[in-house]
N, CA and C atoms as an extended XYZ file, in Angstrom:
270
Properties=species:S:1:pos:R:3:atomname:S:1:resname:S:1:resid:I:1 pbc="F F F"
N         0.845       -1.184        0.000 N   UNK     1
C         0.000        0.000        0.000 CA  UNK     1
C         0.883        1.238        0.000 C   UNK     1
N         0.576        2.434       -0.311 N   UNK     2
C         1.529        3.672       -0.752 CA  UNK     2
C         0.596        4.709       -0.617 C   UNK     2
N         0.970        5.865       -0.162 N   UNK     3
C         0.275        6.821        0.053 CA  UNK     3
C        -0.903        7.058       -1.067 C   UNK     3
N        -1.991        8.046       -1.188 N   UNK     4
C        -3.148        8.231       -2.253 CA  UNK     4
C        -1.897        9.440       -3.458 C   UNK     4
N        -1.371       10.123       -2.687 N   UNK     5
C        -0.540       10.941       -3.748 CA  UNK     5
C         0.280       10.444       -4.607 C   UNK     5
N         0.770        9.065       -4.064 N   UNK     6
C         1.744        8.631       -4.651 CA  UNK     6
C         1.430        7.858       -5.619 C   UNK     6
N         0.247        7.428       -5.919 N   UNK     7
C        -0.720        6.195       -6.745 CA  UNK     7
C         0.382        6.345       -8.286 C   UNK     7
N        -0.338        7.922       -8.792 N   UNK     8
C         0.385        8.472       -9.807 CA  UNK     8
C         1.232        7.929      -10.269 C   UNK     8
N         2.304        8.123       -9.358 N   UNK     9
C         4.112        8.006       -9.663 CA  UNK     9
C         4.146        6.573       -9.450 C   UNK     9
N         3.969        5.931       -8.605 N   UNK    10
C         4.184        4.591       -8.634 CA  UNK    10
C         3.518        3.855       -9.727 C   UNK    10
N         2.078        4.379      -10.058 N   UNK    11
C         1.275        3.605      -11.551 CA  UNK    11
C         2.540        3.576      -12.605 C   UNK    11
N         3.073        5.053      -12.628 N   UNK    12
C         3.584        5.453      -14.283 CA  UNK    12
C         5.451        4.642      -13.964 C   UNK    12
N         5.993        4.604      -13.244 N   UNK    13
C         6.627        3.935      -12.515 CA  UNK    13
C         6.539        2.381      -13.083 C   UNK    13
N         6.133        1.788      -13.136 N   UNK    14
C         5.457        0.024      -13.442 CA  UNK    14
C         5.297       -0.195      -14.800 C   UNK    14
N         4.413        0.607      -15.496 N   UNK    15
C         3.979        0.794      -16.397 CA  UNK    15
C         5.580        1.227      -17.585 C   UNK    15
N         6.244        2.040      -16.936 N   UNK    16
C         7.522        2.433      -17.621 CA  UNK    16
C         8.361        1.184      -17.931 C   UNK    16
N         8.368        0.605      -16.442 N   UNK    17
C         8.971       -0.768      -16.617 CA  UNK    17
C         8.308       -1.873      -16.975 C   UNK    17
N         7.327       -1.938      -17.865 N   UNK    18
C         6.450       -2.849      -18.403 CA  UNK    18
C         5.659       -4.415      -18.167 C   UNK    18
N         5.210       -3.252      -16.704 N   UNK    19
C         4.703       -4.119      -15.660 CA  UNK    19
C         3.045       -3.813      -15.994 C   UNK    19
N         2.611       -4.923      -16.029 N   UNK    20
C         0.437       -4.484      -15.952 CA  UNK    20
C         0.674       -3.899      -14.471 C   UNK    20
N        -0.445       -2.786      -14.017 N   UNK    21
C        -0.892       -1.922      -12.794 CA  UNK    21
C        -2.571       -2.773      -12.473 C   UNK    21
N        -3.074       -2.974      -11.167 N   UNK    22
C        -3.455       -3.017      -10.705 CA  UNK    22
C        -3.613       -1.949       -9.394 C   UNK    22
N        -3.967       -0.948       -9.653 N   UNK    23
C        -3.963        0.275       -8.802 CA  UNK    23
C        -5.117        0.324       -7.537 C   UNK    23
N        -4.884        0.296       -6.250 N   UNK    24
C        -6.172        0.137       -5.330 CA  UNK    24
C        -7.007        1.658       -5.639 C   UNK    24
N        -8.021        1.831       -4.886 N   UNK    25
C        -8.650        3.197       -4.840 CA  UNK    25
C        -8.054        3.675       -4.006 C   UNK    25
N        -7.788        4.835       -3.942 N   UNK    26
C        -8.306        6.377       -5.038 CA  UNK    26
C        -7.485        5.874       -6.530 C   UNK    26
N        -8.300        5.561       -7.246 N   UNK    27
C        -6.892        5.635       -8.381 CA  UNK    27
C        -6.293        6.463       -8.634 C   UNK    27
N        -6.615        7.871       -8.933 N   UNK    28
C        -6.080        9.052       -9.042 CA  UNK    28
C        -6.363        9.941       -7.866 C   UNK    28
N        -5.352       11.387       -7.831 N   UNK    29
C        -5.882       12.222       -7.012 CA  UNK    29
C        -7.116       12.931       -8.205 C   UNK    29
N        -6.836       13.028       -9.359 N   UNK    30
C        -8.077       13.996       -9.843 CA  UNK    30
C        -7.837       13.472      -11.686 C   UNK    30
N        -8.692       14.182      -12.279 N   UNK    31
C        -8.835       13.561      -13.815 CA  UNK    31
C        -7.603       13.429      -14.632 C   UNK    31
N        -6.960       14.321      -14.486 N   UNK    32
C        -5.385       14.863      -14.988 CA  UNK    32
C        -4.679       13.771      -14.477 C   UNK    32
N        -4.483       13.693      -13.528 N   UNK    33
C        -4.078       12.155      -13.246 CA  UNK    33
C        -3.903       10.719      -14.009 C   UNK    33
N        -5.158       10.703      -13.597 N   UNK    34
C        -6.063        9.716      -14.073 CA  UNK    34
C        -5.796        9.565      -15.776 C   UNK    34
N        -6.152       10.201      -16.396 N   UNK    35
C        -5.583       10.240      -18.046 CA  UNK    35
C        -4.000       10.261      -18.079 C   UNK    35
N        -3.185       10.152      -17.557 N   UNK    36
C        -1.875       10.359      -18.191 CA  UNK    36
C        -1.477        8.703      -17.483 C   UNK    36
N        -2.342        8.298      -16.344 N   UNK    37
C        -1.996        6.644      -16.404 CA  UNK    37
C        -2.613        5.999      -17.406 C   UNK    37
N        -3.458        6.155      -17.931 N   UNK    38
C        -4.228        5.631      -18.893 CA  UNK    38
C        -3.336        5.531      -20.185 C   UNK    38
N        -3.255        7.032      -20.556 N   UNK    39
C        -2.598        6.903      -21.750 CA  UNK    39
C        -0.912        6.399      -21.597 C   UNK    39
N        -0.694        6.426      -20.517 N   UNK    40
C         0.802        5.602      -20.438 CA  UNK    40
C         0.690        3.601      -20.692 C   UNK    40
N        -0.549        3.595      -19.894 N   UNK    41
C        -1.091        1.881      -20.226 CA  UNK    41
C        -1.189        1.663      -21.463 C   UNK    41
N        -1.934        2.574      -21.949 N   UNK    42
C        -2.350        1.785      -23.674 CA  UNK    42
C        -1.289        2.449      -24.880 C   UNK    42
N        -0.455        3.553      -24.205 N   UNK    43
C         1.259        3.650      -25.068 CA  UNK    43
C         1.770        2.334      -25.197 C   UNK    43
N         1.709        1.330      -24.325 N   UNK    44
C         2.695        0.351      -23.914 CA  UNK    44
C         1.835       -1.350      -24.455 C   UNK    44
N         0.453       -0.894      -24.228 N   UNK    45
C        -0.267       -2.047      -24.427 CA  UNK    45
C        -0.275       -2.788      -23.158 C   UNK    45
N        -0.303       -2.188      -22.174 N   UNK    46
C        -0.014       -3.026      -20.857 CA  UNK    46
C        -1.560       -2.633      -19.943 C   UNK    46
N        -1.865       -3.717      -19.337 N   UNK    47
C        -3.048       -3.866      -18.326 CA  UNK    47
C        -2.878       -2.996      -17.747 C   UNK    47
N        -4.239       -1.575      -17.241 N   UNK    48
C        -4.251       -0.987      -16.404 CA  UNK    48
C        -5.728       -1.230      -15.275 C   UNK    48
N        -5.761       -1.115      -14.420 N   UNK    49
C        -7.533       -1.224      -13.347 CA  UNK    49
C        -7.199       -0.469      -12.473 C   UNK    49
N        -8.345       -0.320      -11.738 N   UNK    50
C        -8.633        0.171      -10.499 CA  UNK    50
C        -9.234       -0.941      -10.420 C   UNK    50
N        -8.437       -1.684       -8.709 N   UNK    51
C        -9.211       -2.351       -8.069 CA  UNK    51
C       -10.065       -2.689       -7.574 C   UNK    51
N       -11.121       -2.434       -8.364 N   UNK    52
C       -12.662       -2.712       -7.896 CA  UNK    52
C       -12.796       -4.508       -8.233 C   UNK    52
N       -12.749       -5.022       -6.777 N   UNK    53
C       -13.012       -6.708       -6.992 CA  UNK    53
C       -14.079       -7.352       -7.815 C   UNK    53
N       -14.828       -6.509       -7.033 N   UNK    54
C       -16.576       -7.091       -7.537 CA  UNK    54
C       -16.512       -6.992       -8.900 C   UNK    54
N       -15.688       -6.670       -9.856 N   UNK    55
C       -15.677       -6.569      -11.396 CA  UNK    55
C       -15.521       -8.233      -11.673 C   UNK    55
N       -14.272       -8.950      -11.059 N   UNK    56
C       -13.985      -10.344      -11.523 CA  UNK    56
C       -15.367      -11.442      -10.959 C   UNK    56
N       -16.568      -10.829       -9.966 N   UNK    57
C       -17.221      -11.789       -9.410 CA  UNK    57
C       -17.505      -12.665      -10.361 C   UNK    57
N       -18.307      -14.359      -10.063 N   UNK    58
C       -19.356      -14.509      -10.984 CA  UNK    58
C       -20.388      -14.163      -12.125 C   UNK    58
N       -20.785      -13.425      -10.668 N   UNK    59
C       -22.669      -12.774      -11.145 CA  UNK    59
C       -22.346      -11.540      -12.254 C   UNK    59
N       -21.249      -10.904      -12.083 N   UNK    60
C       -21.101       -9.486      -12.834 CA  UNK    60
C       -20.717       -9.963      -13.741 C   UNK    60
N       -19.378      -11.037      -13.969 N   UNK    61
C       -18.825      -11.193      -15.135 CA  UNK    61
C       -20.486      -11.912      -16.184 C   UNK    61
N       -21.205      -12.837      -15.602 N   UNK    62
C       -22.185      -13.346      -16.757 CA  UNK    62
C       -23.270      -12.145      -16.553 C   UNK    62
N       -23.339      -11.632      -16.116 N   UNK    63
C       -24.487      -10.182      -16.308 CA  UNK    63
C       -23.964       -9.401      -17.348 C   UNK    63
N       -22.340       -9.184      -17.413 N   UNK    64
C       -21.919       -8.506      -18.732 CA  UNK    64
C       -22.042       -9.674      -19.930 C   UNK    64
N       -21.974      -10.394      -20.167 N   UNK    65
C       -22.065      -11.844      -21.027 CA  UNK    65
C       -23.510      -11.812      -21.262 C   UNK    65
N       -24.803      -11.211      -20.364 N   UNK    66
C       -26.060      -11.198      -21.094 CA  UNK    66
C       -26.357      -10.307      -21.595 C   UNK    66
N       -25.539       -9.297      -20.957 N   UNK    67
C       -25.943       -8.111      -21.756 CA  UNK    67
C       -25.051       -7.453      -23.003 C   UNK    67
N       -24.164       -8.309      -23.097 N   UNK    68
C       -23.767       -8.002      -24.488 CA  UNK    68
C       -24.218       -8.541      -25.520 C   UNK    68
N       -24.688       -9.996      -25.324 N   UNK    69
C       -25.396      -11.025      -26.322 CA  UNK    69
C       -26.471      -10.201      -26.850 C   UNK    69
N       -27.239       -9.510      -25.901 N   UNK    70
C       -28.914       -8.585      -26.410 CA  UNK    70
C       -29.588       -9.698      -25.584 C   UNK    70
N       -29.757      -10.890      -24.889 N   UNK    71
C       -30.644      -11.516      -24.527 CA  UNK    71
C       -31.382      -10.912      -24.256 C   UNK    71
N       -31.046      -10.099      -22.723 N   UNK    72
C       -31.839       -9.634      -22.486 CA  UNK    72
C       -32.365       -8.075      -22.609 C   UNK    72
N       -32.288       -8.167      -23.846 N   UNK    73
C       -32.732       -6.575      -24.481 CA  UNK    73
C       -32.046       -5.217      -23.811 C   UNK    73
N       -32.559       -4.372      -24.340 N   UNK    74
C       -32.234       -3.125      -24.331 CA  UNK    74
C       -32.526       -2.343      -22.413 C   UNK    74
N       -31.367       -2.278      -21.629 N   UNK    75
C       -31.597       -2.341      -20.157 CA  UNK    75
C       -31.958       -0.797      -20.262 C   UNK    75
N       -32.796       -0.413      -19.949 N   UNK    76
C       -33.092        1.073      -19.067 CA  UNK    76
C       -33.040        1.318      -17.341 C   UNK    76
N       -33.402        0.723      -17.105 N   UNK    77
C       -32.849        0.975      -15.559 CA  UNK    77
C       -32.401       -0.480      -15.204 C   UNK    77
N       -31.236        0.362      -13.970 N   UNK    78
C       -30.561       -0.773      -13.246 CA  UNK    78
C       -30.297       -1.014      -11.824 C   UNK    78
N       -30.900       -1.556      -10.903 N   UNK    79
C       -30.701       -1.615       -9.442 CA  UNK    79
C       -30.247       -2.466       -8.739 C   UNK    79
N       -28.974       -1.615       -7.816 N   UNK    80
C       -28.567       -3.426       -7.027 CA  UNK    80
C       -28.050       -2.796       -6.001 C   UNK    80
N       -28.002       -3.129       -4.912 N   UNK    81
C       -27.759       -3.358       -3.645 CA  UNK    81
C       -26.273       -4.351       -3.793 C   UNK    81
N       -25.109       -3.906       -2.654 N   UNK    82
C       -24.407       -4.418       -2.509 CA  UNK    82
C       -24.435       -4.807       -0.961 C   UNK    82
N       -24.203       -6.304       -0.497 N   UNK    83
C       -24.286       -6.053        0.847 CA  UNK    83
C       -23.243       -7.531        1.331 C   UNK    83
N       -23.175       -7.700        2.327 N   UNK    84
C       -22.304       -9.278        2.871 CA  UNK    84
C       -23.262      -10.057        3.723 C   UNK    84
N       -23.167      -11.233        3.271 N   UNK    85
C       -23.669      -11.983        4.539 CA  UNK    85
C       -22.969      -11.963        5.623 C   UNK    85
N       -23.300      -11.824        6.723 N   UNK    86
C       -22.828      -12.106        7.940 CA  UNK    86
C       -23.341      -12.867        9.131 C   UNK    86
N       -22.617      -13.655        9.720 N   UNK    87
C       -23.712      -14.346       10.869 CA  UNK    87
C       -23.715      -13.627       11.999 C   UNK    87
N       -24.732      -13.107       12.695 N   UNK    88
C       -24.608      -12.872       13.898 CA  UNK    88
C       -23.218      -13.298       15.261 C   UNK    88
N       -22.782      -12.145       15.674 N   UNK    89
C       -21.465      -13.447       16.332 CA  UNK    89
C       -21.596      -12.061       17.153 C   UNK    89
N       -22.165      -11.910       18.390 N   UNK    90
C       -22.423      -10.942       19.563 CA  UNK    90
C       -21.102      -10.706       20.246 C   UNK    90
């Protein structure tokens, strides 16, 4: 883990040395940021993310898989709740 300021320098850092980034949140401090890791990733052709897990789940990865097919048509609204099971443990 590395400070939120430092995300930046350490992304472009990796990326120089032609390493894929996996960046935790904050990915950036602000947009300017944020675009010059980007365009340093796809200069290089190298993997860039923000670690958002819930992207690799199950349920999300085949929810994008239906909704690219068209199965299930044209989505206008979308609602979901994120939450954990937990057992009671007092």
């Amino acid at each position: 883990a590395t400070p939120h300021p430092l995300h930046r320098d350490h992304t472009l850092a990796c990326l120089e040395g032609g390493k894929a980034v996996l960046c935790e949140k904050p990915f950036a401090l602000n947009a300017r940021e944020a675009a010059e890791m980007i365009d340093s990733a796809r200069a290089r052709g190298l993997f860039l993310m923000e670690a958002m897990w819930t992207y690799f789940l199950p349920a999300v990865t085949r929810l994008r898989e239906l909704l690219a097919s068209g199965v299930i048509g044209e989505v206008r609204l979308l609602q979901s709740n994120f939450c954990f099971r937990i057992t009671w443990n007092p």
